[in-house]
N, C-alpha and C positions, 0 to 999 in steps of 0.2 A: 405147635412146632415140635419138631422130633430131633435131636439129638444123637447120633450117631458113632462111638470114638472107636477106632480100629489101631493096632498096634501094627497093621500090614503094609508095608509098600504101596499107594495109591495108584493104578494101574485106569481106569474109568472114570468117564464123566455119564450119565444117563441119566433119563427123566423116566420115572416110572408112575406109572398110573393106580391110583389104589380107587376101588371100585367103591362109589358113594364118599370117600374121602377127598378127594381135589388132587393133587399133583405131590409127587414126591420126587424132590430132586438130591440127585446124589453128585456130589462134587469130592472128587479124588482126588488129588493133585496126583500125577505120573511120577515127579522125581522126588515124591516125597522122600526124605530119610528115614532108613528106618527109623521107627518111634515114635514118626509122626502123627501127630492126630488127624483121619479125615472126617468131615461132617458130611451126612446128610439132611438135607431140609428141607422139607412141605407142609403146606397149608392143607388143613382138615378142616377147614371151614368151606362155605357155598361157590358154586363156579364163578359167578359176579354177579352184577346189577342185569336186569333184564333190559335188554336195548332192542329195537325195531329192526329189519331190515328189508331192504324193497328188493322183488324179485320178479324181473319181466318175463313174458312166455315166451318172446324173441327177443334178434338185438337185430333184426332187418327186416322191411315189409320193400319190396320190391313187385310196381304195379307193371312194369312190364313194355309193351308198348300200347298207348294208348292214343287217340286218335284227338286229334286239335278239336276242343270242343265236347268231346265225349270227358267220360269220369271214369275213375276205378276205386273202388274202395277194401279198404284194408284197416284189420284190430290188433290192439294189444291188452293181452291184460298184467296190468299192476296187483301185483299181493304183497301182501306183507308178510313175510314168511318168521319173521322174529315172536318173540315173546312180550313188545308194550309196545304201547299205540305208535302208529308212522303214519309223519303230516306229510303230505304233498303238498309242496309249498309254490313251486314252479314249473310251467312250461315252455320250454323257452325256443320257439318253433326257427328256426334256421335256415330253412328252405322253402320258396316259394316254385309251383304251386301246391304244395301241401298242405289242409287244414287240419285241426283238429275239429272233428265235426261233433255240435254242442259239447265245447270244452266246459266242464265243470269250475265253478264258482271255487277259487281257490284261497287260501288253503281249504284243502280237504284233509281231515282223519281218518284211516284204517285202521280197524282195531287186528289183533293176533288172526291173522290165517283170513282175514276179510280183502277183498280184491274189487276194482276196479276196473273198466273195460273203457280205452280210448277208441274212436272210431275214428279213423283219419280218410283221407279224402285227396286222391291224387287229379287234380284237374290243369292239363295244361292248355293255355293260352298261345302260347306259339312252342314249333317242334323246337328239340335239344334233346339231348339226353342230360337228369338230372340227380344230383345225388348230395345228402348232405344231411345233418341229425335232427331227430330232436331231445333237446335236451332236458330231463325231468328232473325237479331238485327234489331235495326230500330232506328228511331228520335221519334218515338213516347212518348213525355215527362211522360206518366203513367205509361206504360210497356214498355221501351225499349229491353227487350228480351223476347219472346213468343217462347215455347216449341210445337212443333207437335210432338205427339207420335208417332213412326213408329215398328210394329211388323211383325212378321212371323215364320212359321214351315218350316225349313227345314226339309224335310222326304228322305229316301234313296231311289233311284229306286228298283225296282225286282233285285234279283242275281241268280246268274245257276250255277250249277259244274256238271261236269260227267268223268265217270273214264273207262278209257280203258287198257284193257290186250294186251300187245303185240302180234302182231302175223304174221305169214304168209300167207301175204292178197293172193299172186300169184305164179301159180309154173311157172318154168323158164326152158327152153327149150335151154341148151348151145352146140353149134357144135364147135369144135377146129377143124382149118383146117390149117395144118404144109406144108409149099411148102419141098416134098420131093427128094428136088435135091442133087447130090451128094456132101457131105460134109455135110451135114445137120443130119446125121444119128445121133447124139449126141442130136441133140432136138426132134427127134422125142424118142428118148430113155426118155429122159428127158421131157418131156410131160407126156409119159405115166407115168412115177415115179411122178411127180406133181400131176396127176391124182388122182391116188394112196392117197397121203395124203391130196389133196381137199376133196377127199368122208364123210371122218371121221370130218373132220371140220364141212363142211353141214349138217352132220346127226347130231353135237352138237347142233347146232344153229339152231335144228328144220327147216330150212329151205326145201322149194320142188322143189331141182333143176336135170334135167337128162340132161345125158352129152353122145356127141356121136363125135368121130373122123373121119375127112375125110383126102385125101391127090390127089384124084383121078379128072379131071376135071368134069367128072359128076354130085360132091358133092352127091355120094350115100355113105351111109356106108359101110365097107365092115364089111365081116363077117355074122354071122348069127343072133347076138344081135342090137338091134335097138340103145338102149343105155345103161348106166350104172345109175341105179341110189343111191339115198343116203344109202340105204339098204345093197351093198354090203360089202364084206370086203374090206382091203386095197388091198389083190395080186389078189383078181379075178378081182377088179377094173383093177390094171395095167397088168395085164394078156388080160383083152377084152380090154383095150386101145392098147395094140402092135398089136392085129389084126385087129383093126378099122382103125390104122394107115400104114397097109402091102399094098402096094401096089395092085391094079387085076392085074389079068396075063392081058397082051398086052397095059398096062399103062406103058408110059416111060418118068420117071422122071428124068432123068438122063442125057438129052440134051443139057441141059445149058437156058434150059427156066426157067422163074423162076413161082411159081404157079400164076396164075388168080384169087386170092382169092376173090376177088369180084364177079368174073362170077361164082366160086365156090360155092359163099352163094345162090347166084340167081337158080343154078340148086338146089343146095340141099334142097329148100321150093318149086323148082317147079315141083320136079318131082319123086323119089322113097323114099323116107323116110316116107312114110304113118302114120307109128307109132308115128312120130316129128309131132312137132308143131300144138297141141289140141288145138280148140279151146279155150279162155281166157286164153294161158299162155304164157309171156313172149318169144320171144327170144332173143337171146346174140350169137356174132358170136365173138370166137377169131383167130385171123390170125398170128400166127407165123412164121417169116422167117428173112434172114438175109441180103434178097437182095427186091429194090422195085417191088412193085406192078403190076404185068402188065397187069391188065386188061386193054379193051379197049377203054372204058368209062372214064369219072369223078368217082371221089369217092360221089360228091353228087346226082348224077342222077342214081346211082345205090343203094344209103341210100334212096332215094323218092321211087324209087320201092322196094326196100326191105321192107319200111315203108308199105308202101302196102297192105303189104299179112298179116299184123299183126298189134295190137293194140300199140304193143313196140316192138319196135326193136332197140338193141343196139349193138356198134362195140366197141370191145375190140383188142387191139395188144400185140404183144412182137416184138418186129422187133429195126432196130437202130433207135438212138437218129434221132430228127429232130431239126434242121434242119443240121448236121454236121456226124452224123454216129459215127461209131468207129471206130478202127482199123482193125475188123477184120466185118463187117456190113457195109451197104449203109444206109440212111435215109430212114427210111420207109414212104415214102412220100405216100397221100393219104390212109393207113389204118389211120393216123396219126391223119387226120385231121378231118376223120371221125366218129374217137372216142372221140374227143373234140366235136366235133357237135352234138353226139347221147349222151352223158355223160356216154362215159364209159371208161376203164383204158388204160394207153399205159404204159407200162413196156422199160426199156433196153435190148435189147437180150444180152449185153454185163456184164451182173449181172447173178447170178445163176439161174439157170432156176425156180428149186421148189421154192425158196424163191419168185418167180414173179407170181407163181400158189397159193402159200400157201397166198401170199398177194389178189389174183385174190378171191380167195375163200371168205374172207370176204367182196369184194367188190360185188361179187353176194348174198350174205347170204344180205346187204342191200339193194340191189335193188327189193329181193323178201316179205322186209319190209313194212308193215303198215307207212306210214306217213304221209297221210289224217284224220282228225279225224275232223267229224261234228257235231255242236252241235244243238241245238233246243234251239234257241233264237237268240235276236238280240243283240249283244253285243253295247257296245260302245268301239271302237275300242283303246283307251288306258289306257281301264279296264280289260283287258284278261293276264290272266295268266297260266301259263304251266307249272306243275311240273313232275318229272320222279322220281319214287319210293323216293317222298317224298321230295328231293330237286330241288327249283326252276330253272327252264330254264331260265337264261336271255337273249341267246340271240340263234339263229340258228332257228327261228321258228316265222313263220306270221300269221296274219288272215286273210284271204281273205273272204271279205263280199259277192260277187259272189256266190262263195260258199258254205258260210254259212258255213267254215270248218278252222280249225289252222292245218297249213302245216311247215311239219319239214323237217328245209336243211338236206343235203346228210351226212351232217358230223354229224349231233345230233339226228340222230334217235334210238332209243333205243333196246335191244337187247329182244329177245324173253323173253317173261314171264315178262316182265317189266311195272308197272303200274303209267299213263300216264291221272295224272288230269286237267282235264280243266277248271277252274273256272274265272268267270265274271261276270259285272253289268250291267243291258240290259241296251243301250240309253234310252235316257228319253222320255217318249211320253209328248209333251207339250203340252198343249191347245194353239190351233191358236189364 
């Protein structure tokens, strides 16, 4: 300490700096009297205790806009810019979505002029604009908590809808073929009556299905008509069904064989039905009878060649229950199984007949349904939605990215004239 005494009028107060000494302060009093004494005093001892102090390379990282789903990332680095250790004691993150990406195990220590690099991570979840800090605590005796500002635009990705009218993508090409053995006369009656009131269904339901009867091992139709289609009335229909279903002369059904419905379907695409099976349209085989199967093949080695000849081909039955029959039927073993394998119906022979044709009827009117619908873009796959004249589909209906198309199960495809929106948010294109 210094000591100072002046007989002068005190006029100044100042701090003056003495180089390697520490501070010397001069206090004057202004109205001093003359004669007063002023003092000056400083310390000639060390500048102080050696303290820490934290020192960021920013105070804002600003990711800009970024895209719902994508990322942006942004650093800071922490120094110590003091002279003894500084602990980083806390992070205390304030705004979501912001991370600290592999936030360090804290406290942490920096020693004099040592630094630390946060990597943070701007990922928004839904658009906003966001802004708000994070806050770092520290030992640093000046600023023990220092603010990083952290911001960002969340923005939406692109979205797509498009609307489709229901329709009849394919016409369908159906052969019934009834084993006409004796006893049987009642379903071949009852087919044709089925028949009958299938046509007027189909022709409601806009569907484009022709329907042709066999019974003969040839699988040729008989008769002079190829088939029936949705156009007729209900008794020309079952009028050309009972002659489709008449045996040809020197055909004998009546021996206790039961038909070969399978080698039946096989001749009837390979050899006189000229007018059947156009190119691009479905076919559908149904096999009626009350006893099994006798072809002499598998049922799937004669589904692979029936598949063959055609882009669809599906097996429909009526025949008995599987695996137990009924009382007055055998297990229709083999049509059976090949209509679970091609997805198409298998009926009771031991239930009323039309009610198993009238049911059959809307099971073709969906097969000959629209339920591919592609769209142009690239979705993100749990942004798609599906609605049918207006309320949402939640569930019976996928996106397949392959295809680029939303496909609807068997059970939720919607009826003709039905409008079938598709709307979604394309994945995000991110910057690598």
């Amino acid at each position: 300490m210094y000591t100072v005494r002046s007989s002068l009028p005190a006029m100044l107060t100042a701090v003056v700096g003495l180089a390697g000494c520490g501070n010397l302060v001069l206090s004057l009093p202004s109205e001093a009297p003359l004669g007063d004494t002023g003092e000056v005093t400083g310390d000639s001892g060390d500048q102080g205790d050696p303290a820490p102090r934290l020192q960021l390379s920013t105070s804002r990282i600003d990711a800009g806009e970024v895209e719902v789903g994508c990322e942006e990332v942004g650093a800071v680095n922490l120094r110590n810019s003091g002279d003894d250790v500084l602990e980083i004691t806390n992070l205390e993150n304030q705004i979501d979505p912001w991370t600290v990406e592999d936030a360090p195990d804290l406290p942490i220590e920096l020693a004099p002029d040592e630094s630390l690099e946060l990597v943070l991570r701007f990922a928004p979840a839904a658009p906003g604009d966001i802004e708000g800090d994070l806050l770092i605590h520290s030992t640093d005796p000046d600023n023990p908590t220092k603010s990083l500002t952290l911001a960002g635009d969340g923005v939406s990705p692109p979205t797509g809808e498009v609307t489709f009218v229901q329709s009849s993508v394919s016409g369908l090409d159906l052969v019934v073929a009834v084993d006409p053995v004796a006893g049987n006369e009642d379903l071949l009656e009852g087919v044709a009556e089925g028949v009958s009131q299938m046509v007027p269904l189909l022709r409601t339901a806009g569907a484009d299905v022709r329907i042709a009867g066999v019974v003969d091992d040839d699988g040729c139709v008989n008769g002079l008509l190829p088939y029936i289609d949705t156009s007729w009335s209900s008794s020309d229909a079952a009028s050309a069904m009972e002659t489709m279903l008449s045996q040809s002369e020197g055909e004998d059904g009546l021996d206790g064989r039961a038909l070969a419905l399978f080698d039946v379907a096989w001749e009837a695409m390979s050899s006189c039905n000229v007018e059947l099976f156009a190119e691009g349209r479905d076919v559908h085989f149904l096999a009626v009878s009350r006893r099994a199967d006798e072809s002499p093949e598998g049922w799937a080695s004669y589904l692979d060649r029936l598949q063959s000849r055609a882009e669809t081909v599906v097996v429909h039955g009526i025949g008995g229950p599987f695996p137990d029959g009924c009382s007055d039927a055998d297990p229709y073993s083999g049509i059976y199984e090949a209509a679970l394998s091609s997805g198409g119906a298998f009926q009771s022979v031991c239930d009323e007949l039309d009610t198993n044709l009238s049911d059959l009827a809307e099971v073709l009117v969906g097969h000959t349904l629209r339920r591919v619908f592609p769209i142009d873009g690239s979705p993100d796959d749990n942004v798609v939605r599906v609605f049918v004249d207006g309320e949402e589909l939640v569930e019976g209906w996928a996106y397949d990215p392959e295809l680029g198309a939303v496909l609807l199960g068997d059970d939720h495809v919607p009826r003709i004239g039905a409008e079938i929106l598709v709307s979604w948010v394309e994945a995000p294109e991110c910057e690598a």
